[in-house]
C-alpha positions as CSV (number, residue, x, y, z in Angstrom):
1,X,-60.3,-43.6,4.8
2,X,-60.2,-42.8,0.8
3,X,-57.0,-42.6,-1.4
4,X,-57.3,-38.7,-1.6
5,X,-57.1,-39.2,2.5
6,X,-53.9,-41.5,2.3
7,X,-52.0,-39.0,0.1
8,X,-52.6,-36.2,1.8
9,X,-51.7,-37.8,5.2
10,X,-48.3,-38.9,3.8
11,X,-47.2,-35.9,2.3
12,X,-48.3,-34.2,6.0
13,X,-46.2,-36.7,7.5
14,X,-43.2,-36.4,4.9
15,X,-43.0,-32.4,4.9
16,X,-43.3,-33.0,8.8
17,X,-40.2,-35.1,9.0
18,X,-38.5,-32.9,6.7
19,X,-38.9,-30.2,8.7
20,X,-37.6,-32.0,11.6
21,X,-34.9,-33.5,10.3
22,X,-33.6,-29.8,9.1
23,X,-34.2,-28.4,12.6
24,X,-31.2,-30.6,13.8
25,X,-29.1,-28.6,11.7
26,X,-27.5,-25.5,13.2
27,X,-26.5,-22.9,9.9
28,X,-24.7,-19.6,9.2
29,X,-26.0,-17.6,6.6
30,X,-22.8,-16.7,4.1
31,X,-24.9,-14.2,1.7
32,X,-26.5,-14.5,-1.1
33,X,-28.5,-17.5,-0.2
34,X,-26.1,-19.5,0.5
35,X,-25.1,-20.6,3.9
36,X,-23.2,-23.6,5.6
37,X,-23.8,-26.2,8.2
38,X,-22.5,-25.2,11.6
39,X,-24.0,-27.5,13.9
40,X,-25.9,-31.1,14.4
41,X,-28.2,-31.8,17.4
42,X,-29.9,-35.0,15.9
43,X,-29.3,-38.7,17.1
44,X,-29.2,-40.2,14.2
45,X,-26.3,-42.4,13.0
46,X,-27.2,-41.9,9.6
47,X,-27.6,-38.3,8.4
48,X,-28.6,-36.8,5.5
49,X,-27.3,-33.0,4.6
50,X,-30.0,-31.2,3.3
51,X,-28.8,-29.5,-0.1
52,X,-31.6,-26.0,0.8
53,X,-32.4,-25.0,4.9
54,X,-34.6,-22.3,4.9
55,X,-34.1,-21.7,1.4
56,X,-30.3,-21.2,1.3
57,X,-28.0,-23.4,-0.5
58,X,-26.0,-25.2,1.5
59,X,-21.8,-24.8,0.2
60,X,-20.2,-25.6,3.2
61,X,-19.7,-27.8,6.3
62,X,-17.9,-26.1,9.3
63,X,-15.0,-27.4,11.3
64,X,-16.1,-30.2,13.6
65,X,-19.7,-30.2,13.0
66,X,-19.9,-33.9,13.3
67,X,-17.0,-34.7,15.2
68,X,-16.9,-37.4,17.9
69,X,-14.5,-36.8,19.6
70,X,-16.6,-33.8,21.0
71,X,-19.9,-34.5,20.3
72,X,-20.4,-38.4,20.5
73,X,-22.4,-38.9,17.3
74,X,-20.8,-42.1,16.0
75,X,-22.1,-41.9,12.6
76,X,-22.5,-44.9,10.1
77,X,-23.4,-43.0,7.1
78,X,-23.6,-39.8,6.0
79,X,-24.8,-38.5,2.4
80,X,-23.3,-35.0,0.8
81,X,-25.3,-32.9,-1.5
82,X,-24.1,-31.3,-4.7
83,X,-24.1,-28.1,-3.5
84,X,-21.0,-28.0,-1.1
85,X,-17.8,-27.2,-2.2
86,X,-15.6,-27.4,0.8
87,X,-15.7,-29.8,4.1
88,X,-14.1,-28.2,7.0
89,X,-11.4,-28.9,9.5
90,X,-12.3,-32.4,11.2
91,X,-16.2,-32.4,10.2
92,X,-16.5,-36.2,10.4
93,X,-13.2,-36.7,12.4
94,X,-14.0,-40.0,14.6
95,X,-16.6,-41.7,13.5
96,X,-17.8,-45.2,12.1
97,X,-18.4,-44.1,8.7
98,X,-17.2,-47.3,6.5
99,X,-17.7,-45.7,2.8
100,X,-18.4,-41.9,2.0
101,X,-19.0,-40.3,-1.5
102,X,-17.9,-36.8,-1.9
103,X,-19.6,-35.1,-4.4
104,X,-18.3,-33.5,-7.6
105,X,-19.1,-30.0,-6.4
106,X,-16.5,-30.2,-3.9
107,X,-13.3,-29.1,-4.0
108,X,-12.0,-28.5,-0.7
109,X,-11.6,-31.4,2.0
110,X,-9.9,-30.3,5.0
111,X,-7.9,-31.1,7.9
112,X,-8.6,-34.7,9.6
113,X,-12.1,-34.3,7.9
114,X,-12.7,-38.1,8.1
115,X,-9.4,-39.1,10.0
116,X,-10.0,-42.0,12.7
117,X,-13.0,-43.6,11.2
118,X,-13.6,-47.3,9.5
119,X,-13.3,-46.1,5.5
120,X,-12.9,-49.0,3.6
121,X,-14.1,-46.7,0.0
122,X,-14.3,-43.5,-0.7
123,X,-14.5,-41.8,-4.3
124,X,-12.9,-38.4,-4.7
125,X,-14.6,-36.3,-7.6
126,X,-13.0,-34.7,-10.5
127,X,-14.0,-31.1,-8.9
128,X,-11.4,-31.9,-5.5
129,X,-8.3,-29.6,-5.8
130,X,-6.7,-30.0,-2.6
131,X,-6.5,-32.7,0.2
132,X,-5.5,-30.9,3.3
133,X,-3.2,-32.7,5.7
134,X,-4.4,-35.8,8.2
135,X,-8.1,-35.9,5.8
136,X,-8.1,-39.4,5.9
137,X,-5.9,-40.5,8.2
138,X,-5.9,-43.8,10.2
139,X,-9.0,-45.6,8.2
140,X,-8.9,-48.8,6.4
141,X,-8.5,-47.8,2.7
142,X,-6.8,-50.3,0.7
143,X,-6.7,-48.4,-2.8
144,X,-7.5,-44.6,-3.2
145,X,-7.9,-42.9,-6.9
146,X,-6.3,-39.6,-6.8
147,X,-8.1,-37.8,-9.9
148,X,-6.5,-35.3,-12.5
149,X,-8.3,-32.1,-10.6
150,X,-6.0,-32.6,-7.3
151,X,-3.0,-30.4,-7.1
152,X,-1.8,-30.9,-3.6
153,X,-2.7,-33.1,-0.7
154,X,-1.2,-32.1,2.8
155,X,1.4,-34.9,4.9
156,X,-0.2,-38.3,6.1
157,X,-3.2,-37.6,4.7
158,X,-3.7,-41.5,3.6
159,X,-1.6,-42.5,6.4
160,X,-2.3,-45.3,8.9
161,X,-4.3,-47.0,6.1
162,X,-3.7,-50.1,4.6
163,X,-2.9,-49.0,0.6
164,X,-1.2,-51.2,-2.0
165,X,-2.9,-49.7,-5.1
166,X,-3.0,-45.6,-6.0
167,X,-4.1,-44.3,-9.0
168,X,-2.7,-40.8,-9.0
169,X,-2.7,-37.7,-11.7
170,X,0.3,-36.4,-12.5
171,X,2.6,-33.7,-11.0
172,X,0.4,-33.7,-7.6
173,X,2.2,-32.0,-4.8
174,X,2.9,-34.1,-2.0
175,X,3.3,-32.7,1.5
176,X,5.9,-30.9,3.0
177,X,8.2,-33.2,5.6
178,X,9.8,-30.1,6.8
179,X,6.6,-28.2,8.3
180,X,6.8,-27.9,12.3
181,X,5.6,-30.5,14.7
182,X,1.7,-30.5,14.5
183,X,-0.1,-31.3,17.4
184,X,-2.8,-33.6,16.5
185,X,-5.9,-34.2,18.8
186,X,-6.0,-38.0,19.4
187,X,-6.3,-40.6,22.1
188,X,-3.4,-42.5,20.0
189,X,-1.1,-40.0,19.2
190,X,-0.1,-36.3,20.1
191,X,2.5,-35.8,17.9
192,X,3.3,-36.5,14.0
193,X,6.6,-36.0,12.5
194,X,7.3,-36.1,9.2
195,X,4.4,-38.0,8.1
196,X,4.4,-39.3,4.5
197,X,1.1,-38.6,2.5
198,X,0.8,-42.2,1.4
199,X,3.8,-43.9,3.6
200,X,5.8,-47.1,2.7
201,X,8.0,-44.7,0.5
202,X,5.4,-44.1,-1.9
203,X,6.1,-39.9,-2.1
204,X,9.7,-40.5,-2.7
205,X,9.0,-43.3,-5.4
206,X,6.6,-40.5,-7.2
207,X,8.3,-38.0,-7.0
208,X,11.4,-40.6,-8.2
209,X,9.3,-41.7,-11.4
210,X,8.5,-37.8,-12.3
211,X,5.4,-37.5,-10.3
212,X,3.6,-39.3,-13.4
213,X,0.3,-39.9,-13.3
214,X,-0.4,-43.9,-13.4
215,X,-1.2,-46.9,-11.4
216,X,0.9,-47.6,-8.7
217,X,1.1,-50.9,-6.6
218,X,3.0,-51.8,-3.3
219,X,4.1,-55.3,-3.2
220,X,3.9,-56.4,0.2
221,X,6.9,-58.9,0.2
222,X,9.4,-57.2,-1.6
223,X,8.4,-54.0,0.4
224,X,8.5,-51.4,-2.5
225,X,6.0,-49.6,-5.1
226,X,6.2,-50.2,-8.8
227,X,4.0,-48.6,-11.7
228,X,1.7,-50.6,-13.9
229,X,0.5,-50.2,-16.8
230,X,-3.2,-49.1,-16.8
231,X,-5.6,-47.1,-18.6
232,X,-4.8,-43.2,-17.4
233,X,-7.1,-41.3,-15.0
């Protein structure tokens, strides 16, 4: 078989899997040429989003596309394009993803989108504006940077983590303690009241210090936060 042979064989083969691999995504068209991901039927633990299906853009992923708790994906990894902007309501709730990079054309992350997997990272563009409630509840972040772009992140987002170091922008709106009950789908809780954003007092120490933006630690034997000083955001 001659080179010219070879070459054309693996980009058969490549455009084939391609293909495939975009077939396992279910999509709405939004207009325009622009659509978003509304469903997953592949069995792959580690998923790439295409970025074009059927050449529309992809901006969006839809409420519980990959969430395990209904569809039993377990996903490992799980790579973003540039071109979405917002990540719907619980879109990667239960999982194993350990790391996830959101990319800096997003600026929307919404309810439980990653809550209840095994996050030890995850970096938060400068495009982000708003952290809806629960997003990344119950991982295993130890440090989170919060960037300048954020303006409000909903109640016990970062909760049930494992945080001693925020870097945070300044005058970010945190939560509200007096919404009603919300009922939250999970085999370890049904109800969460008053949930900090951050917990160990962290929202009440910011908002104490002037909601200024800085580096914040939590020392874990004296039980409290204190600012240091750091380069800014």
């Amino acid at each position: 078989m001659n080179r010219k042979m070879v070459l054309w064989l693996v980009l058969v083969l490549g455009a084939v899997f391609m293909a495939c691999s975009h077939n396992d995504f279910g999509i709405k068209p939004l207009g325009k040429g622009k659509a978003q991901i509304v469903a997953y039927s592949g069995t792959k633990k580690t998923v790439r989003i295409p970025s074009k299906i059927n050449g529309m853009s992809i901006i969006g992923i839809e409420i519980n596309v990959f969430n395990n708790r209904f569809y039993e994906k377990q996903l490992t990894s799980v790579t973003i394009p540039n071109s979405v902007t917002f990540i719907g309501d619980s879109s990667f709730y239960g999982n194993q993803l350990t790391s996830v990079t959101i990319p800096n054309s997003v600026t929307f992350i919404g309810e439980k989108a990653f809550a209840n997997n095994q996050l030890n990272s995850v970096t938060i563009p400068n495009s982000v504006t708003f952290i809806d409630r629960f997003a990344f509840f119950d991982n295993q972040l130890t440090n989170v940077i919060i960037p300048n772009s954020v303006t409000s992140i909903g109640r016990g987002a970062f909760a049930n983590n494992q945080i001693t170091k925020i870097i945070i922008g300044s005058n970010v709106y945190l939560g509200n303690k007096l919404e009603i009950l919300y009922f939250y789908f999970s085999e370890q809780f049904e109800y969460l009241d008053n949930k900090e954003v951050f917990e160990n007092g962290f929202d009440e120490f910011y908002e104490a210090n002037g909601k200024k933006a800085g580096t914040y630690v939590f020392d874990n034997v004296y039980g409290k936060w204190s600012e240091v000083k750091e380069k800014n955001i």
